[in-house]
N, C-alpha and C positions, 0 to 999 in steps of 0.2 A: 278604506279603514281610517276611522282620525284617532290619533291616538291622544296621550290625557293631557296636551299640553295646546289640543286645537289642531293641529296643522295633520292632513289629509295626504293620503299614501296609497297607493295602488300596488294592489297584491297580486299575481297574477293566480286565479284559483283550476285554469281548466285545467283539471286531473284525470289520470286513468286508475280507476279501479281495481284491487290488488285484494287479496286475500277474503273473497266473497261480500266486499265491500266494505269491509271492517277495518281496513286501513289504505293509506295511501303513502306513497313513498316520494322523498323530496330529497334534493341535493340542495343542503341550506351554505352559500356563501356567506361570509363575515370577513369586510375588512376596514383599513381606518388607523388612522396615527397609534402608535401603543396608550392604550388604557390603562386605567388606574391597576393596581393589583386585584386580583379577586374579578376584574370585569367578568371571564371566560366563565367564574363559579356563578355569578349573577344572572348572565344570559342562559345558559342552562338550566337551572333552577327553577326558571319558570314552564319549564318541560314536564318536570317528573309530575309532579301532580295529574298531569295529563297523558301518562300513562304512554309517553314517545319510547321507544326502541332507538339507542346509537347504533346504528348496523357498521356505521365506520367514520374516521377522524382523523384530520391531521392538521398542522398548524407551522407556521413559522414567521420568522423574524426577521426583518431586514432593514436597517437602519429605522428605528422606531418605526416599522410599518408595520401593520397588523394584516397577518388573511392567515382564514379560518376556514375549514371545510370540514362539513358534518353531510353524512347519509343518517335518514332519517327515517323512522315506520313511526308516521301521525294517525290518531283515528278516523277517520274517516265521518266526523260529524257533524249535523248540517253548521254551514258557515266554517269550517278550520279555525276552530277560535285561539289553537296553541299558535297556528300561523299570527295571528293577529297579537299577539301577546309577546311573541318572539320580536316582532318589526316593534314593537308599544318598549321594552329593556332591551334593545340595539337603538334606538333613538334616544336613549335616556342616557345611557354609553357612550355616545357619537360614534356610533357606527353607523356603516353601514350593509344592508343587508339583503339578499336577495335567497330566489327560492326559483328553483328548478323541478319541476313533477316529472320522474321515472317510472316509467310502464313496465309493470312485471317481467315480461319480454326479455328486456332491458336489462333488468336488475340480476335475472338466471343468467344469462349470458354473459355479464361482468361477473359475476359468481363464478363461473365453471371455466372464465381465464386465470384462476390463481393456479390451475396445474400448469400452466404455461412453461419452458426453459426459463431460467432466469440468472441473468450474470449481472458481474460487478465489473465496471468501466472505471478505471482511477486513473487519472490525468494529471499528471507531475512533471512542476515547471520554475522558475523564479519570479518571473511577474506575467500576471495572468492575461493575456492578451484574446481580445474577441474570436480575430477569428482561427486561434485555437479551438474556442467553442463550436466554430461553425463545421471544422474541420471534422473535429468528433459528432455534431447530431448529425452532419451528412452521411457518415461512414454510416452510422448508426443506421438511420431512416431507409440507406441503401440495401441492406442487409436484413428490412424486415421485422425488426427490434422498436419496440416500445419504450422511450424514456420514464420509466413510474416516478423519479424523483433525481434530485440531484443536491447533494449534504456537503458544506464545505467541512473539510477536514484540518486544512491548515489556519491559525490563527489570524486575525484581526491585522493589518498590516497598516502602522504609520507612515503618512509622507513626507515625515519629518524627520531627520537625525538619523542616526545608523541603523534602526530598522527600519526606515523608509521603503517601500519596495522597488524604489533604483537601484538597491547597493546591491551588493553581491552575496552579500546572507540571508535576503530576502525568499521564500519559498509559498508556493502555493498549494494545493493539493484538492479536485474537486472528487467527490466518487459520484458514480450515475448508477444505479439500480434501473436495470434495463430487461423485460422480460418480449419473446417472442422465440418463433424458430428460424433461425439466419440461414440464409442460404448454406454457409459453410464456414465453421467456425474458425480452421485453420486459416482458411482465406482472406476472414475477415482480421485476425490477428496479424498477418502480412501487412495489410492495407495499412494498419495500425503502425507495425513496424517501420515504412515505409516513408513513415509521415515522421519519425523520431527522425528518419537522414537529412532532411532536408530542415527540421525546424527544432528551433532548442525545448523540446518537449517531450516527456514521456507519455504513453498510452499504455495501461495492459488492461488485457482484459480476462476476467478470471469466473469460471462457474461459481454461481452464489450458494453455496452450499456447506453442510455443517463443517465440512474438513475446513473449507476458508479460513472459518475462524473458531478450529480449534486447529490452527500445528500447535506441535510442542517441541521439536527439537531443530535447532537453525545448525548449519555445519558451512563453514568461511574457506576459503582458499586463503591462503597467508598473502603472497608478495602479490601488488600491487591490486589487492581487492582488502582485507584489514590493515594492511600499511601498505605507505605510497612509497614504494619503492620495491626492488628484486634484490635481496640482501644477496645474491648470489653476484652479483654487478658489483654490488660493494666490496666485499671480500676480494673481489678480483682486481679493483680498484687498489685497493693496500698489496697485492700481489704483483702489481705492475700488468699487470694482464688486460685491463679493464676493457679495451676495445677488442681485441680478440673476441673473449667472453661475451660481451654485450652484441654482439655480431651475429653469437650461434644462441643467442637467447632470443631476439629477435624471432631470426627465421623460426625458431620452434615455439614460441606464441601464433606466430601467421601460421604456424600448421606445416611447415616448409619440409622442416626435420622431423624424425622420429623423437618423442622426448626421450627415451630410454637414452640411443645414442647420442643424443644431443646433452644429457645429464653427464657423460661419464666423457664427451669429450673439453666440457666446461672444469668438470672435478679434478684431471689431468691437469690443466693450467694452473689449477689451483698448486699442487702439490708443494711441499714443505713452507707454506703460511704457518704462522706460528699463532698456538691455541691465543696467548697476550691478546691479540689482533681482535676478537669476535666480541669479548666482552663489551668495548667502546664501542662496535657496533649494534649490539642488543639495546645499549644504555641510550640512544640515539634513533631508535626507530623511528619514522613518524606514520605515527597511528592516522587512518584515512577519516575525514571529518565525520562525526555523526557516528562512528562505532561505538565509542564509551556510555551515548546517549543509546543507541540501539538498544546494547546488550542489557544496562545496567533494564530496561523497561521490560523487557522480552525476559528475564530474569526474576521479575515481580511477576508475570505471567505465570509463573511456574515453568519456563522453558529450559530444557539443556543444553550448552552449548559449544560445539566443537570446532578443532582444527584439521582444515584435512587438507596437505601441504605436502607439494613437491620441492620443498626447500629444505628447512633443517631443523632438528628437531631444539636444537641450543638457543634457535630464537623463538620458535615457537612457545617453550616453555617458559623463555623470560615475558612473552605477553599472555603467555595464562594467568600468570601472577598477578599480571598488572590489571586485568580486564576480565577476572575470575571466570578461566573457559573451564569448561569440563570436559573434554576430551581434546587431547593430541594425539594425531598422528601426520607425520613426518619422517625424512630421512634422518639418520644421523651420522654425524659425522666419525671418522675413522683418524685416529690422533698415534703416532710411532710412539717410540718408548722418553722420546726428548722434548714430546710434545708440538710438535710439527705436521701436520696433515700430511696422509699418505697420497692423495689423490679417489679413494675410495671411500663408499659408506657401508656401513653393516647393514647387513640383512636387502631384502627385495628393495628396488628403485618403485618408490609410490610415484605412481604416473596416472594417466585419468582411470582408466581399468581398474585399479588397486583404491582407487576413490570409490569410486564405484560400489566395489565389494565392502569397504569400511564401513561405509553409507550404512548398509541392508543391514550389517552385522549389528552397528550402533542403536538404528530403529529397532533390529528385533530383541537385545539388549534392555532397552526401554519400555519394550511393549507395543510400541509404536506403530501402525500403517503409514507404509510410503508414504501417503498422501498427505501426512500428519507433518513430512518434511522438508523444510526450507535448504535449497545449497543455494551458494552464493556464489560466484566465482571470474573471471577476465577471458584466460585463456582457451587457447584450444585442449589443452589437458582437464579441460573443468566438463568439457561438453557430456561426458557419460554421465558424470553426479545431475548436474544440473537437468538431464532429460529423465533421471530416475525420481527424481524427487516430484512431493507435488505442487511446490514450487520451484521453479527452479530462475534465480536470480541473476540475468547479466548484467555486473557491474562496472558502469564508463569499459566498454567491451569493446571488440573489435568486431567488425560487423558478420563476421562469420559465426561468431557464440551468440550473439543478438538472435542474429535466426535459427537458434538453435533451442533457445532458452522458451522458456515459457513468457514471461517477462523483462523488461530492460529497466535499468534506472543509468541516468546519464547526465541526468541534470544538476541532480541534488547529492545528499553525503548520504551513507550507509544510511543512517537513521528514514530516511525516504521509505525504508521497506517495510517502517511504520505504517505510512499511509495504507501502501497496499493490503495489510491485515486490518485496515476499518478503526487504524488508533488515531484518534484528534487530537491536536497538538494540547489541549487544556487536559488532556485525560495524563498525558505523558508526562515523567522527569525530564527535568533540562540537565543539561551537560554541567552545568554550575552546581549541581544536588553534588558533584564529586571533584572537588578541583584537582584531584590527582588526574583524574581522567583528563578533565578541560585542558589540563597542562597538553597532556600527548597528542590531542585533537589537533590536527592543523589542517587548512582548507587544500582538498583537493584538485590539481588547477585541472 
């Protein structure tokens, strides 16, 4: 082919015959430094006239590089002249461009894999290192699974100044849209698992399907999953208590203790603190990095958002205020007539069980299917919500709710659980949209 500037190109033409000869089908490459605006409307343009069918299309960008992939139904007439016309505006472009011929065969066969399984792989990290990647296509390739594409999510990272991706606020986040049928999906989620113990990096992997990305209602564990701390350790702290306390709080995150009995033999220690005391601590919490940025986004979603807390209900509601939740539930506390803590709280000890039931009660409240719902949570008292939900979120966990949870986040701040619902950082509010917020945000170590 020479096209209208003189210089001579080689097309490759031997095709297979497709629709009684009336067309033929091509898989058109297009790549090349980034082009002018309008190039893509250019190159195409000279299609329509000629009567080409897009059967499919996809494109991307990567430091001013251009590649372009087009499925294509050309007619089938002597010479392929939209061939010819297509390489004639990619040459005039500076592109470059090639052509691929698909045998009907071929083209049924890629056709009749879109019923295939199909999941979402999201990989959460601070700075992206290789063979993270390799980690994840082996798992992947091991198991059966098809990579179809792979979308960064986390923004653009300088290597200069404080967002550099040396520092410590630095974040990455890729998703893989992966379609086939895995040996075993639980299995393959382990392996996943497995790879977060030994390397500073997240893996989940999630069925790609409409509930993914419609939840609508997110429900928090309070102490040490929305703030970095056990206000019950603090309290026991201004109590004189604090080591005791912090001893039988331990053991019953590791699961050691019953939480029931472990609640009421911590509340005991407590007894006659004086009400004074809570306030400075409510006014003092530190909210876990990345919640104020979570919620305030997940809240522009349309989402509801609650507290579902084996702590207390006196701090709970001073961060509803501050982080507009819409649902508390917690304990609360039990105050004499002089204002002293008895050692007891009114009403049932919310423990994972009582989570649990809140959970179902708040979805069917809303309207909601399970599936529609995110828990978040650390402990071993979170394990029931977290397995009912249809997400269920372990955060900076203890490796026994890791394997329990649906997913983990370990790397990054609450807001991380953005990525996992398919939000890119350019689509989202920063934590700076509310400096009330930014104030209480502090990094979690």
């Amino acid at each position: 082919v020479r096209d209208p500037r003189g210089q001579d190109w080689d097309v490759e033409m031997s095709v297979s015959t497709n629709r009684m000869g009336k067309y033929e089908i091509f898989l058109v490459t297009v790549k090349g430094e980034k082009a002018r605006v309008g190039s893509i409307g250019e190159l195409v343009s000279v299609m329509g006239p000629n009567n080409v069918n897009v059967l499919d299309i996809g494109q991307s960008e990567i430091h001013d590089m251009l590649s372009l992939g087009m499925l294509i139904e050309a007619p089938a007439e002597p010479g392929l002249n939209v061939l010819k016309e297509i390489v004639f505006m990619a040459h005039h472009l500076g592109l470059t461009v090639n052509f691929t011929p698909i045998a009907s065969p071929d083209y049924e066969r890629w056709v009749g894999e879109q019923a295939k399984p199909r999941f979402t792989v999201t990989l959460l990290c601070r700075r992206l290192q290789a063979n993270y990647l390799a980690i994840v296509t082996k798992i992947v390739f091991e198991n059966n699974l098809n990579i179809d594409s792979i979308t960064r999510l986390s923004g653009r990272m300088s290597l200069r100044g404080p967002g550099a991706a040396g520092y410590a606020n630095a974040r990455s986040a890729l998703q893989f849209e992966v379609s086939g049928k895995p040996r075993n999906v639980d299995q393959m989620r382990e392996e996943l698992f497995k790879v977060s113990l030994n390397q500073p990096v997240d893996i989940a992997i999630q069925d790609d399907d409409l509930f993914r990305r419609n939840r609508r209602l997110i429900l928090f564990d309070m102490d040490s999953t929305l703030i970095q701390c056990e206000v019950i350790d603090e309290l026991a702290a201004k109590a004189g208590v604090g080591k005791q306390v912090a001893e039988i709080t331990e053991a019953a995150m590791r699961g050691e203790l019953d939480f029931k009995e472990s609640f009421r033999q911590r509340m005991k220690l407590l007894k006659g603190l004086d009400r004074s005391v809570l306030q400075g601590i409510a006014e003092s919490l530190p909210v876990t990095q990345g919640a104020p940025r979570l919620i305030t986004n997940l809240k522009r979603l349309g989402y509801k958002v609650g507290i579902l807390s084996g702590g207390f209900t006196y701090f709970a509601k001073h961060l509803q205020q501050k982080l507009g939740i819409d649902y508390v539930h917690a304990n609360e506390l039990d105050f004499d007539a002089n204002g002293k803590l008895t050692g007891e709280v009114i009403g049932d000890i919310v423990d994972g069980n009582r989570k649990a039931e809140l959970l179902q009660s708040i979805a069917k409240s809303e309207g909601l299917s399970l599936k529609q719902v995110i828990a978040v949570g650390d402990g071993v008292n979170d394990i029931p919500m977290l397995k009912l939900a249809g997400l269920g979120v372990a955060f900076h966990a203890k490796p026994k709710v890791k394997a329990e949870a649906t997913v983990a986040v370990s790397t990054l701040g609450l807001d991380g659980i953005l990525y996992l619902l398919g939000v890119r950082d350019r689509e989202a509010l920063n934590e700076s949209g509310d400096e009330e917020m930014q104030k209480l945000a502090i990094p979690r170590m």
